[in-house]
TISEBA-496434 format. One line per field, with one value per residue (C-alpha): x, y, z. Coordinates in nm, 2 decimals. Each point is the difference from the previous one (the first is absolute). Example, Ala and Ser with C-alpha at 12.3 -4.5 7.8 and 13.67 -1.06 7.14 Angstrom:
! TISEBA-496434
c1 c(1.23 | 0.14)
c2 c(-0.45 | 0.34)
c3 c(0.78 | -0.07)
//
This chain:
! TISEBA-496434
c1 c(0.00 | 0.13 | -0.16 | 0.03 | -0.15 | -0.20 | -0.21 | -0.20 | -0.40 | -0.25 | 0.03 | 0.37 | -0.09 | 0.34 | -0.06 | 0.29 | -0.05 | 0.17 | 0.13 | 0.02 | 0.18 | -0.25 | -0.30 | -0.07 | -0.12 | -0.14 | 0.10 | -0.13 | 0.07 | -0.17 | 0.19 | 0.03 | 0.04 | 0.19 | 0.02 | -0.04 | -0.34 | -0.23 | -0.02 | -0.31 | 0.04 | -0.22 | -0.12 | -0.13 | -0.12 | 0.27 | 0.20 | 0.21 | -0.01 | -0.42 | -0.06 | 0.27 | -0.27 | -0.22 | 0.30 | 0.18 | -0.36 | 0.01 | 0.33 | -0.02 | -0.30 | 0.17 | 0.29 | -0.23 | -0.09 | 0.36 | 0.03 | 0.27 | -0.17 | 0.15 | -0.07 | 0.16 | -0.12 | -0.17 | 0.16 | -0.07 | -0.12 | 0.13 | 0.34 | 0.06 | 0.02 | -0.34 | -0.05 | -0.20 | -0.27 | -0.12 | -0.04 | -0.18 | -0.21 | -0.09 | -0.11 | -0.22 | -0.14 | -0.01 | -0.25 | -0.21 | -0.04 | -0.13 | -0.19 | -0.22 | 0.14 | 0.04 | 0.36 | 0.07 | 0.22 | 0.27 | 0.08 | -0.04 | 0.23 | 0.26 | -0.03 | 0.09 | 0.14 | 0.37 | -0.06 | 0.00 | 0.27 | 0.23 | -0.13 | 0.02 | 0.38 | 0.09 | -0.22 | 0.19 | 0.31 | -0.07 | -0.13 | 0.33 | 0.19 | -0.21 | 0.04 | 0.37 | -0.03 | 0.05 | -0.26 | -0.26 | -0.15 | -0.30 | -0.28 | -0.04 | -0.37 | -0.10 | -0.25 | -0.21 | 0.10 | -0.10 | -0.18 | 0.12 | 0.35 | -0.12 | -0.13 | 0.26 | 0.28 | -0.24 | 0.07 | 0.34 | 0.17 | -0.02 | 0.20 | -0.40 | -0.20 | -0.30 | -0.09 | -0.24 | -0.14 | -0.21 | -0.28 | 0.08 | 0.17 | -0.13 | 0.07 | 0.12 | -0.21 | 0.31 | 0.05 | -0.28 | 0.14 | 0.31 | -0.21 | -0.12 | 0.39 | 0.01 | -0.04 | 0.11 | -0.20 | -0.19 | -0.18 | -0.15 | -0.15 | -0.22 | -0.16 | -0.30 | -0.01 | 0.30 | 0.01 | 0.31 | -0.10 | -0.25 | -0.18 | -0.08 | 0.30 | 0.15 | -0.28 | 0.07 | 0.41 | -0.10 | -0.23 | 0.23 | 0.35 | 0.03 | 0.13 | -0.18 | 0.02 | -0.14 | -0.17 | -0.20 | -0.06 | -0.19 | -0.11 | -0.20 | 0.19 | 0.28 | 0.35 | 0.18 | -0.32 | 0.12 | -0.11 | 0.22 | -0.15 | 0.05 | 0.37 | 0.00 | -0.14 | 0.28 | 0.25 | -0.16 | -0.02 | 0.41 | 0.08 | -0.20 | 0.19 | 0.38 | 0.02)
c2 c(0.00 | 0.34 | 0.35 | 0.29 | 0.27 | 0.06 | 0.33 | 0.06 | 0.01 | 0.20 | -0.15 | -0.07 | -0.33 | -0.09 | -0.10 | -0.21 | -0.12 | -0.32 | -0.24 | -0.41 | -0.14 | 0.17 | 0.07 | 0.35 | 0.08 | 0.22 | -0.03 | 0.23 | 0.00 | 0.18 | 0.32 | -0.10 | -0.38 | -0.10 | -0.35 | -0.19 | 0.04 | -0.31 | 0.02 | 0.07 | -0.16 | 0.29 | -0.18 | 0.19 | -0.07 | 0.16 | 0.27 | 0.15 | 0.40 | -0.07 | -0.15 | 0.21 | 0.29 | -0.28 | -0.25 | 0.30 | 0.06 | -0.32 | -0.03 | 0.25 | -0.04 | -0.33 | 0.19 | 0.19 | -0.31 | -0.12 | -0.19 | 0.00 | -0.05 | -0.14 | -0.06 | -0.15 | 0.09 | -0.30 | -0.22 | 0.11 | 0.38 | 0.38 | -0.04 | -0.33 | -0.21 | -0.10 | -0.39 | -0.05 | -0.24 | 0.25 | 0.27 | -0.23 | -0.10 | 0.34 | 0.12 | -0.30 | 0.08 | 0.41 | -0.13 | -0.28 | 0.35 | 0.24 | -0.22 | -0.13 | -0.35 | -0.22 | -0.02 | -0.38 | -0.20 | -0.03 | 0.36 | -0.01 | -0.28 | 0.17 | 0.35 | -0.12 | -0.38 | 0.11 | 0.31 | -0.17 | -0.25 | 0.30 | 0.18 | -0.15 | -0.12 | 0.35 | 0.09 | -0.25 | 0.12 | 0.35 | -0.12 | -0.19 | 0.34 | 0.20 | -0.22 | 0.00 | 0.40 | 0.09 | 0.26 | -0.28 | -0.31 | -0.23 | -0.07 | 0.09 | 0.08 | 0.00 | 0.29 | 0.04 | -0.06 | -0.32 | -0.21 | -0.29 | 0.09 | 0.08 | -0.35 | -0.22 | 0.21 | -0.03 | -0.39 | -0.06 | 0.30 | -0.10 | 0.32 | 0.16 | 0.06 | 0.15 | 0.14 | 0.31 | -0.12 | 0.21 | -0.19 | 0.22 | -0.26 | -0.26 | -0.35 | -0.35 | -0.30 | -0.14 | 0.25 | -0.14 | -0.31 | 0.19 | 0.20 | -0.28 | -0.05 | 0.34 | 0.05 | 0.27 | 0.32 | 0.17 | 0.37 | -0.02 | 0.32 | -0.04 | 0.33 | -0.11 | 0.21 | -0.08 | 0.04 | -0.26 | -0.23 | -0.33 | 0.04 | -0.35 | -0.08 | 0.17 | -0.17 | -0.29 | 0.01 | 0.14 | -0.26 | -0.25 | 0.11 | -0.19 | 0.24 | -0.04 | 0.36 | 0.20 | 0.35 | 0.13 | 0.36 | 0.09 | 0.35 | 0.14 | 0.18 | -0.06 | -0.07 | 0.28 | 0.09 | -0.19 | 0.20 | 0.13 | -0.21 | -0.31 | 0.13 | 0.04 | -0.35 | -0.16 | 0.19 | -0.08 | -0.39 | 0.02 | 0.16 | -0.32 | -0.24 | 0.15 | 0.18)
c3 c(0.00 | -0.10 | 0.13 | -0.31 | 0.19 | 0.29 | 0.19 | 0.27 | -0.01 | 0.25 | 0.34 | -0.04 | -0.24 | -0.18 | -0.35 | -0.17 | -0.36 | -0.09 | -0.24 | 0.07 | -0.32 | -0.32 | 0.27 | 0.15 | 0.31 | 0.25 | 0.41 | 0.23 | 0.36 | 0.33 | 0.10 | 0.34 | 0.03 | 0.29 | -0.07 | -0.32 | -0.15 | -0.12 | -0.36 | -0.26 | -0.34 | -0.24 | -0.26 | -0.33 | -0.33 | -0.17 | -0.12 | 0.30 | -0.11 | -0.11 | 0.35 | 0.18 | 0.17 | 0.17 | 0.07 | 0.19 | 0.14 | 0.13 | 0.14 | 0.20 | 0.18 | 0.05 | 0.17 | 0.23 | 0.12 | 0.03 | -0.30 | -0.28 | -0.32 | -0.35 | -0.35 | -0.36 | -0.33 | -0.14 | -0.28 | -0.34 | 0.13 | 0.06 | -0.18 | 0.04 | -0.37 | -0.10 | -0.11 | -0.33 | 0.16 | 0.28 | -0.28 | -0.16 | 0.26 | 0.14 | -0.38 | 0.00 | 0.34 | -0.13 | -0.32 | 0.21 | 0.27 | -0.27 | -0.20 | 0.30 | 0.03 | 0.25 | 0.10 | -0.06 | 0.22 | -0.25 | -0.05 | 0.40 | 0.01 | -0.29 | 0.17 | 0.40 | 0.05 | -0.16 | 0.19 | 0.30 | -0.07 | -0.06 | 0.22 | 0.34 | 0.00 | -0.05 | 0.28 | 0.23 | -0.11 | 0.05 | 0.34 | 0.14 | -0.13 | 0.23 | 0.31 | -0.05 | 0.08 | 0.36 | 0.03 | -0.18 | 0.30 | -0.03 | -0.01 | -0.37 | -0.20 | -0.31 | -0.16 | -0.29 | -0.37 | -0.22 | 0.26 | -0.20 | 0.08 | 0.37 | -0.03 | -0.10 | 0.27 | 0.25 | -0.09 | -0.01 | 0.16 | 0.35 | 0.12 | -0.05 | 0.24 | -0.06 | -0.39 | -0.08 | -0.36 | -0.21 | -0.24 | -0.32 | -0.25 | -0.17 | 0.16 | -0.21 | 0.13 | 0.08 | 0.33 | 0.14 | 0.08 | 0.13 | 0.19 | 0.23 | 0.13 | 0.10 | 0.41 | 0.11 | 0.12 | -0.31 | -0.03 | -0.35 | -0.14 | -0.27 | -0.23 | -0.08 | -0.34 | -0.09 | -0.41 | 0.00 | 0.25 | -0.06 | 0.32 | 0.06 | -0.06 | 0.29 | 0.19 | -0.06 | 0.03 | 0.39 | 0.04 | -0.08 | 0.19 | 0.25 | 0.32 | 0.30 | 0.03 | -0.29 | -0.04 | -0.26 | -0.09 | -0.29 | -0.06 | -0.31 | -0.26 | -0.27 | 0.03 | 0.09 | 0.27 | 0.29 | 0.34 | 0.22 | 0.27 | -0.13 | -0.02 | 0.32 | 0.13 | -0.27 | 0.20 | 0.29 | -0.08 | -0.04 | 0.33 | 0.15 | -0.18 | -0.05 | 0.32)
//
């Protein structure tokens, strides 16, 4: 892991960008931590600079609450080479969107299963760099992004917790499955207008993980039109769990 620049945020936050091998990344610590901080995993959709306003958003309230927070730019996003089969897979799922189709499970299954197989070992890596720093401690968390990603880390990344996941991707029928292994504490938030989100989809991937502990908060509106409060209970859920 290499820092290439870093500058301080309101309420003393430090914010260090990153690289680990080809992968950016953003690290942002509390001001005032007098002991190593647990560790929130921010999980996005993609695009680093596009998502940078509400991933700083987030990463700071994290620190108010004494959390350091950190993200990676996805594979095949921001400037990161693209691979010709994920173009080809979001076009298709671009023209099924604006013609009124159904989104069929294999341009589900094209657009997020080599996602997540590329995704997730980055996301381990990037997580044993972040323990190796000394101002960086357990427990760790994972927060938002592609829940199928959330999904399969909350599976075999045992250094988790407890994971925030947002219902706002399309889901393969092949997480489902995955999703029974998972046990850990789960807050799911679900946008019940969500334009890019089958609804009973999500439903049916929170019915079926298989944590004895699991939350669901779904409020009305799209995807960007999360409340505030049900920030606030996500942030609420990981002082329970990684404090």
């Amino acid at each position: 892991m290499q820092f290439t620049s870093e500058q301080r945020l309101d309420g003393g936050v430090l914010e260090r960008e990153f690289t680990l091998g080809e992968i950016p990344g953003i690290l942002w610590t509390p001001g005032s931590a007098s002991a190593p901080a647990p560790l929130i995993l921010l999980g996005h959709a993609g695009g680093l600079h596009k998502m940078y306003p509400r991933l700083a958003g987030r990463a700071r309230h994290s620190a108010a609450e004494g959390f350091a927070a950190a993200t990676i730019e996805l594979p095949g996003s921001g400037e990161r080479p693209r691979w010709a089969a994920a173009e080809q897979a979001r076009a298709d799922l671009r023209r099924a969107l604006e013609a009124g189709e159904p989104v069929g499970d294999e341009i589900i299954d094209a657009l997020i299963l080599p996602l997540v197989e590329k995704a997730v070992p980055e996301w381990q890596g990037a997580l044993a760099a972040l323990l190796s720093l000394p101002e960086i401690g357990g427990p760790v968390g994972f927060s938002g992004g592609v829940i199928s990603i959330g999904t399969r880390l909350a599976v075999v990344e045992p250094r988790i917790s407890a994971a925030v996941l947002f219902a706002g991707s399309f889901v393969p029928r092949a997480m489902f499955q995955e999703a029974r292994q998972v046990t850990i504490p789960l807050h799911v938030l679900l946008q019940w207008d969500d334009e890019g989100n089958d609804r009973q989809a999500a439903l049916d991937l929170f019915d079926a993980f298989g944590s004895k502990e699991k939350t669901l908060h779904a409020n009305l509106g799209g995807h960007t039109g999360v409340p505030q409060f049900a920030g606030d209970a996500a942030a609420q859920f990981f002082t329970r769990h990684l404090k």
